[in-house]
C-alpha positions as a printed NumPy array, in Angstrom:
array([[ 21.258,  -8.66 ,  32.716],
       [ 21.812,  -8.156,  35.994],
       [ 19.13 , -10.847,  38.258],
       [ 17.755,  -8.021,  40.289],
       [ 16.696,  -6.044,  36.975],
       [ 15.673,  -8.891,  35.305],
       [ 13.122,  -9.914,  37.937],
       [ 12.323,  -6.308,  38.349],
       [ 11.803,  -5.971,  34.691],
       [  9.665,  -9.446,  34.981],
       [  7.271,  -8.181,  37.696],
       [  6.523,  -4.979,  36.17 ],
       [  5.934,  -6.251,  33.058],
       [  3.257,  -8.477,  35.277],
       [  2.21 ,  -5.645,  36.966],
       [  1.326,  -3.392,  34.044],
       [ -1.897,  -4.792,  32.714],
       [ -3.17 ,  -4.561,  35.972],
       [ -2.448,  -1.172,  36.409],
       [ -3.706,  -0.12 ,  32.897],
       [ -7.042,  -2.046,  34.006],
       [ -6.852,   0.194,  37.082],
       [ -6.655,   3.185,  35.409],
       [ -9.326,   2.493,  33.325],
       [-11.711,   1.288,  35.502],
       [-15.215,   2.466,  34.781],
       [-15.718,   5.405,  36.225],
       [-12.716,   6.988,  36.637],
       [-14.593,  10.595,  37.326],
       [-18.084,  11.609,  37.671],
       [-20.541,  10.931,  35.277],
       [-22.657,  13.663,  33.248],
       [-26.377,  13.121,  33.149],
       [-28.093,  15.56 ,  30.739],
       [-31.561,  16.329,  31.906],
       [-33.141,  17.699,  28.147],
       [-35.489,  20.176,  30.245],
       [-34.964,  23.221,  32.455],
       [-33.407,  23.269,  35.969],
       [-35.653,  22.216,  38.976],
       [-37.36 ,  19.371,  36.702],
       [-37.997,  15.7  ,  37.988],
       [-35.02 ,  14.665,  35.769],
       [-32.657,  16.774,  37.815],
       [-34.639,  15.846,  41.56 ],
       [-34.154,  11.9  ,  40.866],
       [-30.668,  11.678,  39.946],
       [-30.099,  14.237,  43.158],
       [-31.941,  11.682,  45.794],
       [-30.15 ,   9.045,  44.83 ],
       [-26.67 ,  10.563,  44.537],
       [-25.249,   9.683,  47.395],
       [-25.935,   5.881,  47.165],
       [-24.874,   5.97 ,  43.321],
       [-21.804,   8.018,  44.436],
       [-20.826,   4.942,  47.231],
       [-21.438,   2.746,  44.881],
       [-19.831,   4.168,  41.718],
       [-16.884,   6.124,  43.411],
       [-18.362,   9.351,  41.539],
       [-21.069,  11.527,  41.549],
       [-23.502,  12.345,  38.682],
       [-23.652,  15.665,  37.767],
       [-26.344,  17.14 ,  36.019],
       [-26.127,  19.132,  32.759],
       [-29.281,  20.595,  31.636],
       [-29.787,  21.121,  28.097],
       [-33.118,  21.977,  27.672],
       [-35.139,  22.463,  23.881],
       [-37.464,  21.297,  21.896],
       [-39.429,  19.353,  24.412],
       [-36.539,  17.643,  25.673],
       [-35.253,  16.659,  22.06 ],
       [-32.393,  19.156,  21.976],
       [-30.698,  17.045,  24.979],
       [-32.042,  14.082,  24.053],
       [-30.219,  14.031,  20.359],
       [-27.108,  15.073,  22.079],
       [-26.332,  12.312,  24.013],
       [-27.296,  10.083,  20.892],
       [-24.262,  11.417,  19.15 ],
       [-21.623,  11.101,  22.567],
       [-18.669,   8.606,  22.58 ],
       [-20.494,   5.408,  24.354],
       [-18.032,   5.602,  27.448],
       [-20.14 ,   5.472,  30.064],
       [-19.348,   9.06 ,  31.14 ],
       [-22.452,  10.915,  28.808],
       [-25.627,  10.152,  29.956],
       [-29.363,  11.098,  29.438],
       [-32.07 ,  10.97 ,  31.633],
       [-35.198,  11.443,  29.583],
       [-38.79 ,  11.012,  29.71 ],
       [-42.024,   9.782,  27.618],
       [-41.622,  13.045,  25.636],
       [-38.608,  13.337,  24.169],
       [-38.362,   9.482,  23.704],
       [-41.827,   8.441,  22.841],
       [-43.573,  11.403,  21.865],
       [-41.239,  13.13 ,  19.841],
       [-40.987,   9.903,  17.192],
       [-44.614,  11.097,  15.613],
       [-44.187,  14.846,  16.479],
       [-40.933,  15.833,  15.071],
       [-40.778,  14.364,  11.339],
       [-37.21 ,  15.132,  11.09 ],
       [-35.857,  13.973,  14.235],
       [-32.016,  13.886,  14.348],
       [-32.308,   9.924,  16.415],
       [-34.493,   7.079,  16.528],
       [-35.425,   5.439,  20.013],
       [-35.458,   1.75 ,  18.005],
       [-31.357,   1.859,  17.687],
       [-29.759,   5.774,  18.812],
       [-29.64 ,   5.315,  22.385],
       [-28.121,   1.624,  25.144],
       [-30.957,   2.154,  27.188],
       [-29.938,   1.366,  31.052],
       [-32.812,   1.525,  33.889],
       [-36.104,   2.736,  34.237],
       [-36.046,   5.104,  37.492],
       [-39.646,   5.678,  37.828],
       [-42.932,   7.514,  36.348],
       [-44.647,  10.23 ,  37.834],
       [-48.003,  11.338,  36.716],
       [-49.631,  14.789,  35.453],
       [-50.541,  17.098,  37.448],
       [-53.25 ,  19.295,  36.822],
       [-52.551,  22.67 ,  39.413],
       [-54.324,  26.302,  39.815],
       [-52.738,  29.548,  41.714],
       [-53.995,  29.278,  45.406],
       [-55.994,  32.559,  44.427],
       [-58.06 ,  30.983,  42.078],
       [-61.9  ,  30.286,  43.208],
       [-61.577,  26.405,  41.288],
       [-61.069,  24.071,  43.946],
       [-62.045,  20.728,  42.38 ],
       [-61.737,  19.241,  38.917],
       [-65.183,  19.521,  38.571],
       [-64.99 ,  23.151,  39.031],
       [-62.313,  23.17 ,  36.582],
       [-64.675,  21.722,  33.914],
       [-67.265,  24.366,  34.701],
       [-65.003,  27.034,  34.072],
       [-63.297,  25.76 ,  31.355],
       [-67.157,  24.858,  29.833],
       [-68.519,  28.445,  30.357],
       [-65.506,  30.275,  28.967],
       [-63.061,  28.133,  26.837],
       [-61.624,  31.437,  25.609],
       [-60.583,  32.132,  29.293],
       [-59.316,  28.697,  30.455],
       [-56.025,  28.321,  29.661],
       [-53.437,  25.59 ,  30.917],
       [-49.352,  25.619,  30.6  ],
       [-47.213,  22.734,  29.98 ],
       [-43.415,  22.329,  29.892],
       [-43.792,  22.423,  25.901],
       [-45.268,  21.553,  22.981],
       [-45.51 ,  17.592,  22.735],
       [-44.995,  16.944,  25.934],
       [-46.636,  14.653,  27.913],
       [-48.374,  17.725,  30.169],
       [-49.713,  18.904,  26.96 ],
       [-50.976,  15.799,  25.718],
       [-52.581,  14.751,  28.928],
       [-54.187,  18.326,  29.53 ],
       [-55.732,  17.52 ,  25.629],
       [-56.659,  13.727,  26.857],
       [-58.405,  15.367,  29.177],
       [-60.35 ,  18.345,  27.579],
       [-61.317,  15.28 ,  25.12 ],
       [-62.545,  13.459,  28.339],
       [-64.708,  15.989,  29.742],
       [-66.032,  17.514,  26.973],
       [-64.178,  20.993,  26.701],
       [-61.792,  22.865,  24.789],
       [-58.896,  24.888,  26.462],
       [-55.792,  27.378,  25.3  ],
       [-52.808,  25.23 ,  25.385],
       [-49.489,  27.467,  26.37 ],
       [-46.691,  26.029,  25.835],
       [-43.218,  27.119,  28.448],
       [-39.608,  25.452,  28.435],
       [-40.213,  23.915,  31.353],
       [-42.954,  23.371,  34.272],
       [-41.254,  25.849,  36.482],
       [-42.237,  29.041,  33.609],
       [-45.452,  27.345,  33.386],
       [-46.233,  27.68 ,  37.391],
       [-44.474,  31.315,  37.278],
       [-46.624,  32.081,  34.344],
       [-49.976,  30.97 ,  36.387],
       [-49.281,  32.78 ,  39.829],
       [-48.494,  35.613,  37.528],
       [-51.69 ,  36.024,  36.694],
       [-51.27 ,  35.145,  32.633],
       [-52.223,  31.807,  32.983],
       [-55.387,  29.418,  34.597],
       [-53.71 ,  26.071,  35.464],
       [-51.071,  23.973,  34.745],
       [-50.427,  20.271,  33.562],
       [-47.031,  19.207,  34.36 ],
       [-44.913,  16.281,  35.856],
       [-45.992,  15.98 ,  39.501],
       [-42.908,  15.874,  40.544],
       [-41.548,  19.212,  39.046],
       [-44.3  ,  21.05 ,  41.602],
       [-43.801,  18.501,  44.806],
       [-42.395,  21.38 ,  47.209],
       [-45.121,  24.005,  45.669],
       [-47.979,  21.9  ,  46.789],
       [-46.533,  21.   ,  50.163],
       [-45.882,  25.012,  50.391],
       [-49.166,  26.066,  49.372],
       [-48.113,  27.787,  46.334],
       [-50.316,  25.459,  44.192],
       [-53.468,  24.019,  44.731],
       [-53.484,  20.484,  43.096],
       [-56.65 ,  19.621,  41.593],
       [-55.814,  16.092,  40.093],
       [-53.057,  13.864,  39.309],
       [-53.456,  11.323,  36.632],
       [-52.227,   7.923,  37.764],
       [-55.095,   5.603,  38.448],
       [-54.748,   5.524,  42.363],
       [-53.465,   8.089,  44.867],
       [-49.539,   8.664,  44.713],
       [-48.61 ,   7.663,  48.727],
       [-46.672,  11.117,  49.16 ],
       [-49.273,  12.801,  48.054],
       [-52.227,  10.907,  48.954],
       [-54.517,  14.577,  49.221],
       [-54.293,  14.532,  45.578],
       [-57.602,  13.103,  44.093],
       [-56.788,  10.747,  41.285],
       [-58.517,  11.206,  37.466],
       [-59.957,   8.306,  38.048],
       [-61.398,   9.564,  41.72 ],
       [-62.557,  12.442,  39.745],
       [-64.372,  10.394,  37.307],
       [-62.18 ,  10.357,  33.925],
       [-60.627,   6.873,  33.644],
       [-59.661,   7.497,  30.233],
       [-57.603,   9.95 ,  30.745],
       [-54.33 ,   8.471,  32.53 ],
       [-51.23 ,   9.345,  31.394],
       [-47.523,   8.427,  33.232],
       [-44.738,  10.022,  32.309],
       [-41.79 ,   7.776,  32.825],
       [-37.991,   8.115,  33.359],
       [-35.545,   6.297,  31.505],
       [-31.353,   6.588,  31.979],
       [-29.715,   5.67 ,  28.329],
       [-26.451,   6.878,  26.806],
       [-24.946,   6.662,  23.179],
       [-25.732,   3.584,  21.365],
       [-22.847,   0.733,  21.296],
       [-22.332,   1.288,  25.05 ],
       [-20.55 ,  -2.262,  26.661],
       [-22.533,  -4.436,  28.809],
       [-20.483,  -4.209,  31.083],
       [-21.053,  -0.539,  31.864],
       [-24.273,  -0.703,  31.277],
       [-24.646,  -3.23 ,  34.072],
       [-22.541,  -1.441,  36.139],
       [-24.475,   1.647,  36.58 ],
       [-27.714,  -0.543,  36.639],
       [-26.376,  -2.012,  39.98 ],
       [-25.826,   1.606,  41.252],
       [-29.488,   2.098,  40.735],
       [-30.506,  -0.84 ,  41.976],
       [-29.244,  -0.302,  45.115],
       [-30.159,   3.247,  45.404],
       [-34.003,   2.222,  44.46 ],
       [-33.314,  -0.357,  47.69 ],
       [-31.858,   2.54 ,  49.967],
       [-34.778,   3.151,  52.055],
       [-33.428,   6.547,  52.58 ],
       [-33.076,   7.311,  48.754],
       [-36.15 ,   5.748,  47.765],
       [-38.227,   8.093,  50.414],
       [-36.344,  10.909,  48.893],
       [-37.274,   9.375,  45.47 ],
       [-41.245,   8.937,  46.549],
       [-41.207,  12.803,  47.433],
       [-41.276,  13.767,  44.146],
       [-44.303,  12.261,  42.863],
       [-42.114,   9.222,  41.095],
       [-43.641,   5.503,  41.72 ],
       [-41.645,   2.27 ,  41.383],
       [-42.264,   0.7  ,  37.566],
       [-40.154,  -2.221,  38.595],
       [-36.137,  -3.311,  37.002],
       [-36.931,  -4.106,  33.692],
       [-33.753,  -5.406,  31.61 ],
       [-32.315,  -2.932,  28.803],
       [-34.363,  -5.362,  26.143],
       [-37.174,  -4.663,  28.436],
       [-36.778,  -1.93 ,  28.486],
       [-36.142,  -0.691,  24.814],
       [-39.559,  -2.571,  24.251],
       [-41.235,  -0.778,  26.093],
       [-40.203,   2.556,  24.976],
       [-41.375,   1.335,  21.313],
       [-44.773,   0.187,  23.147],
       [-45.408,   3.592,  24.28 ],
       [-44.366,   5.483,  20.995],
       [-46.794,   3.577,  19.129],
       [-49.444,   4.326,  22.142],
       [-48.923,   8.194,  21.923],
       [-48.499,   8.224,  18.271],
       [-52.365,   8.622,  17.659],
       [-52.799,  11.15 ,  20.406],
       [-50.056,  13.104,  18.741],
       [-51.754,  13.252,  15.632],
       [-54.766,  14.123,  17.221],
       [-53.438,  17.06 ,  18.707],
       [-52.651,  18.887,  15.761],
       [-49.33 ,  19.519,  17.172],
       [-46.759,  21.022,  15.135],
       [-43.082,  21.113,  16.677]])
């Protein structure tokens, strides 16, 4: 063979693995994050503030696919069944991970082994919110009226199970009252719903109503951390307003398919990291009700998601919820 070919022939057969490893590089093309709720959610508002770090750090964007259902379950059992490339993601919360074990007897995944979970982005607390209209200005009025008429005090949550729905129940329990659970497919049908007219209040992710209570189109009455959120530090606390037993945070977790390689996992856990670092991002982040929970590790953090299924479990039951 010619010496010219042959050491042509030599370098490209050098060459080749590297350019195989190059093409597939993880990512290669943006990544789809299901959000298992409605548009305009806190799912779809934290993976947009921190898209342009994760972007510049990834070389993609994340695009958001809403698949809303079930009280989150519908997207949620999708991604469990995905090819564990990296490029199928989930961004789910307390309900459809936690919750949903006790409520739905039949559910198509298990939180112990269907999902690689990746990073915890945040939690953001309830929010307990009335139409501006309404005469109830403090939780306190809020008990009165829902203690004079329980027939007439009705509150809206983004579903049945959810964690809106259980902490609007937590808190009835609390203060001594019943109230006419409605359940919506998301928080945004539940605030339509209420500055309607066809519904009292609302208990929903704070962060799913940030830009209605900085507009004025909902008057917060509570949130139900145990300390004022710093964004919105107007918002009185449960425990300010005297019910420490009725906290509830509902937290964000970023998992795809199970069997998904370290190596991916870890790669998109760095993205994160240093979005949660941005200053920009994280102020962006903050805005929508969500606090830091720290950067557990994927044991961590599967732990902890079977922590707070067995927590909810009893509250579940106690509901008398049927899916």
């Amino acid at each position: 063979m010619n010496r010219r070919l042959l050491l042509a022939a030599t370098l490209g057969s050098l060459a080749a693995p590297g350019i195989i490893r190059a093409q597939g590089s993880f990512p290669n093309r943006p990544i789809r994050v299901v959000s298992p709720f409605a548009p305009g959610g806190t799912s779809d508002g934290a993976v947009r503030a921190m898209n342009p770090i994760l972007e510049r750090h990834l070389g993609h964007a994340m695009v958001i696919d809403n698949r809303p259902g079930a009280g989150g379950t519908v997207g949620t059992a999708h991604i469990a069944g995905e090819r564990p490339d990296g490029y199928s993601l989930v961004l789910a919360n307390a309900g459809p991970l936690a919750i949903a074990q006790t409520l739905f007897p039949r559910l198509a995944y298990n939180v112990a082994n269907s999902f690689s979970y990746i990073t915890l982005v945040g939690g953001a607390p309830i929010l307990c919110g009335v139409a501006p209209a309404s005469p109830i200005r403090t939780l306190a009025e809020y008990r009165a009226a829902a203690a004079a008429r329980p027939e007439a005090m009705s509150y809206g949550s983004a579903g049945i199970g959810s964690v809106g729905h259980l902490a609007g129940l937590l808190w009835a329990r609390e203060a001594g009252v019943q109230m006419l659970h409605v359940p919506f497919r998301g928080g945004g049908e539940a605030e339509a719903a209420m500055l309607g007219g066809n519904l009292g209040s609302f208990w929903n992710t704070l962060g799913a109503h940030a830009g209605s209570v900085r507009g004025g189109t909902v008057r917060p009455l509570a949130q139900t951390a145990d300390r004022r959120v710093p964004a919105f530090p107007d918002i009185p606390s449960i425990v300010d307003a005297g019910y420490p037993n009725a906290l509830a945070i509902n937290w964000f977790v970023l998992a795809g398919p199970p069997g998904l390689p370290p190596e991916i996992v870890q790669r998109i856990r760095a993205a994160f990291t240093a979005a949660k670092a941005d200053e920009a991002a994280a102020a962006r982040v903050a805005g929508l009700g969500l606090v830091d929970m720290g950067d557990p590790s994927p044991a961590e953090i599967q732990d902890f998601v079977n922590r707070e299924t067995a927590r909810w479990a009893p509250v579940v039951r106690a509901s008398g919820a049927q899916p």
